[in-house]
One Martini backbone bead per residue (centre of mass of N, CA, C, O) as a GRO file, in nm:
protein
   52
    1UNK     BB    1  -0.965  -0.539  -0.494
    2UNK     BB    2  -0.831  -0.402  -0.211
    3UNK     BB    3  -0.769  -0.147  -0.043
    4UNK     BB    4  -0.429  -0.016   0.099
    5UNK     BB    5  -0.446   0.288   0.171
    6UNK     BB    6  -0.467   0.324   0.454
    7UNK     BB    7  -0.199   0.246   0.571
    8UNK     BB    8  -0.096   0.549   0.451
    9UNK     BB    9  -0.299   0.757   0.639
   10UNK     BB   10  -0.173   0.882   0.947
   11UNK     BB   11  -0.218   1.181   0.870
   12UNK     BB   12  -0.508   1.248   0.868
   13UNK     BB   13  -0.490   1.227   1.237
   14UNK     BB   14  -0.405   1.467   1.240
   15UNK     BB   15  -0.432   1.764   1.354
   16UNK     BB   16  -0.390   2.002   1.125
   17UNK     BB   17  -0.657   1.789   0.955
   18UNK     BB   18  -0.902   1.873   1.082
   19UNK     BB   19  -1.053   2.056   0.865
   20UNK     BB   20  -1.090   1.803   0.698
   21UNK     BB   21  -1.261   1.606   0.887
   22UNK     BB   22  -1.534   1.838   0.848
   23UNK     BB   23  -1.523   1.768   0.574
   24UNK     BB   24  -1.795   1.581   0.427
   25UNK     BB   25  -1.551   1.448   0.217
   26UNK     BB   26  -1.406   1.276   0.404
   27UNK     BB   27  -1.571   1.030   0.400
   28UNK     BB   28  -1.532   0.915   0.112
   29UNK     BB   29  -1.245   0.874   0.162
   30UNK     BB   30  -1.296   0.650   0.383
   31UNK     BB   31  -1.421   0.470   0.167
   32UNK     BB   32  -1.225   0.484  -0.087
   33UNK     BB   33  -1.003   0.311   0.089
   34UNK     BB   34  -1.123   0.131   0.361
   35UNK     BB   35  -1.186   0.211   0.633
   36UNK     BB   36  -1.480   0.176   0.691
   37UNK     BB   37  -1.453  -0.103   0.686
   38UNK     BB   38  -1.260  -0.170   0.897
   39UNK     BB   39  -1.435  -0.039   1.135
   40UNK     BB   40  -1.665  -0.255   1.058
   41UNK     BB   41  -1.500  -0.506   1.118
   42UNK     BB   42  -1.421  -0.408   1.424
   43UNK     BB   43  -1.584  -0.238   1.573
   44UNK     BB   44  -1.573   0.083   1.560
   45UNK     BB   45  -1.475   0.399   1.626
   46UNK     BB   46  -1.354   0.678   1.530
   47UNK     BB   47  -1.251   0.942   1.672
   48UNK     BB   48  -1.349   1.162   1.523
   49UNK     BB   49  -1.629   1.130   1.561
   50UNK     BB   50  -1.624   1.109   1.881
   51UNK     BB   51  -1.632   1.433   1.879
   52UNK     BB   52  -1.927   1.519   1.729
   0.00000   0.00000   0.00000
């Protein structure tokens, strides 16, 4: 069964919590809830990556 764990997750991509999404380990955890498998179904790049 696929995680919904993303459903929840709208708080990862608030501004306060850039310094997390810049640490290398922020990776594993959107693949490990399954957002990364979303965002490469929707064929989408999310905004954060687009930053760097």
């Amino acid at each position: 069964m696929k995680s919904t764990a993303w459903r929840f997750a709208p708080w990862l991509f608030i501004p306060p919590i850039a310094p997390m999404r810049a640490d290398p380990r922020f990776q594993s955890l959107v693949e490990g809830i399954g957002l990364s498998d979303y965002w490469k179904a929707r064929n989408v790049r999310p905004d954060y990556l687009k930053q760097l």
